[in-house]
C-alpha positions in Angstrom: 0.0 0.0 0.0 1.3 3.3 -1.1 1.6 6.0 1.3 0.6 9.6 1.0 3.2 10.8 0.0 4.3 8.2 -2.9 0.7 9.0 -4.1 1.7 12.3 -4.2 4.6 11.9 -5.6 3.4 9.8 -8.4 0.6 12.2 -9.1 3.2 14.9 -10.0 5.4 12.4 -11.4 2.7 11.5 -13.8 1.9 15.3 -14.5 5.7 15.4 -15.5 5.3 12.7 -17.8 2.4 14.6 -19.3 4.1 17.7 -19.5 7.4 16.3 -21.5 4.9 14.2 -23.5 3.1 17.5 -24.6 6.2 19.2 -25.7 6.8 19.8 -29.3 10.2 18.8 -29.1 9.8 15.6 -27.9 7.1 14.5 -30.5 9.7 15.7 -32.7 12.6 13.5 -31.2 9.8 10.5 -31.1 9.1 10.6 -35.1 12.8 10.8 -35.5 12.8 7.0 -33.5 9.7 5.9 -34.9 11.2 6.5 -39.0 14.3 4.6 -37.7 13.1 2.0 -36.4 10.7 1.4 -39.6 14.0 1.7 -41.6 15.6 -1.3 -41.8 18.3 -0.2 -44.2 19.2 2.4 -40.9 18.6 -0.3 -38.4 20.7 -2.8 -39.8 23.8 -0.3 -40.6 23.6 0.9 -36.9 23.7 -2.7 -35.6 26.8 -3.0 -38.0 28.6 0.0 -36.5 27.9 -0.7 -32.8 28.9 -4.5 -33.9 32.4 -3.1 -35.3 32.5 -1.3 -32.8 32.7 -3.4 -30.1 34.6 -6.0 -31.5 37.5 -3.1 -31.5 36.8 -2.2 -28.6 37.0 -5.8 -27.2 40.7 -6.6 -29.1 42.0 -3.5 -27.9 41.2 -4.3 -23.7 42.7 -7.3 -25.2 45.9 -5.6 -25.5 45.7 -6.7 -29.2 46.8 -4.0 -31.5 44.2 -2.4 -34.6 45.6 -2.8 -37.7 44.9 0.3 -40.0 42.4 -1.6 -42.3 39.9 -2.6 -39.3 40.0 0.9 -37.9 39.4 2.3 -42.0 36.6 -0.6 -42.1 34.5 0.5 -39.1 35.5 4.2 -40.1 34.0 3.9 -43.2 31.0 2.2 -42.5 30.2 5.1 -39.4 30.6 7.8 -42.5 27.9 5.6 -44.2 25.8 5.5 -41.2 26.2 9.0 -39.9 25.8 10.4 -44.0 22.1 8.4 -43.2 19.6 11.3 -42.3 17.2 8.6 -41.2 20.5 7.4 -38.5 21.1 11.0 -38.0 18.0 11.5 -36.9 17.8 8.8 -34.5 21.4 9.5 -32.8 20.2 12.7 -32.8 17.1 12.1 -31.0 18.6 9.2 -28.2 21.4 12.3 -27.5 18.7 14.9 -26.7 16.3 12.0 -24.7 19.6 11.2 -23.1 20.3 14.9 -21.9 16.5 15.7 -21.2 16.7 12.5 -18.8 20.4 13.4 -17.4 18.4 17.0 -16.4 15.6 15.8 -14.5 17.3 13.2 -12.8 20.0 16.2 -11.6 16.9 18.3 -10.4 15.4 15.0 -8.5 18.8 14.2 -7.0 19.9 17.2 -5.8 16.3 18.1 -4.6 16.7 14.9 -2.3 20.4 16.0 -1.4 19.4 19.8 -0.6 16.1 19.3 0.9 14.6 22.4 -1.5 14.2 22.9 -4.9 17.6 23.4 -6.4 18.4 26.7 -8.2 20.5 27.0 -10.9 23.7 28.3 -8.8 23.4 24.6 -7.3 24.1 22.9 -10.6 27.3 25.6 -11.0 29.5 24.4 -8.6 32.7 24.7 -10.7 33.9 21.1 -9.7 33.7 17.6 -10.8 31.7 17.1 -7.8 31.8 16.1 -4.4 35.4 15.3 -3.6 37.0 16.4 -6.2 39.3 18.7 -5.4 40.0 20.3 -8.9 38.6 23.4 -8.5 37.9 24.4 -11.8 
């Protein structure tokens, strides 16, 4: 049984949803998503990339060294998928989702850690964060 305030809580949450749902610029970032994933020409170049990619990725943790013709393969084949307006799009979109989410998960966090809403001074800190000793 949910208490008060997770009720509450879920009520706003909910109205949040709404709210980003509503936005122009989300519908926008959905149709981008929606017209790759009914590409599969897009689809299946992306899964290629991420497919090179990894496998690089994988022999180089293995200490194994690139040779110049598997870093020109998966180099040529992102310039295919990145010259793709339909991929674009879609990297596009998941990057702006991505930093839409990254923001209000910041304002949820630090409204926990402050015990207040956070104003934007609270987000400026100048550091890497807690810790870090930098001081930028």
């Amino acid at each position: 049984m949910l208490t008060t305030i997770e009720n509450e809580v879920i009520q706003k949450t909910r109205e949040l949803c709404q709210t980003i749902l509503g936005q122009p610029e989300f519908r926008a970032m959905r149709t981008r998503i929606d017209t790759f994933l009914g590409d599969e020409q897009a689809k299946a170049q992306y899964q290629t990339v991420v497919e090179k990619g990894e496998l690089l990725n994988q022999k180089q943790q293995m200490g194994a060294p690139l040779t110049p013709e598997e870093i020109a393969d998966f180099e040529t084949h992102r310039e295919a998928l990145v010259s793709n307006p339909v991929a674009r799009g879609f990297m596009d979109a998941q990057g702006e989702m991505h930093k839409m989410q990254e923001s209000v998960t910041q304002y949820v966090t630090k409204t926990l850690e402050l015990g207040r809403v956070p104003a934007e001074e609270d987000f400026d800190s100048g550091s890497c964060g807690h810790g870090c000793g930098c001081h930028h």
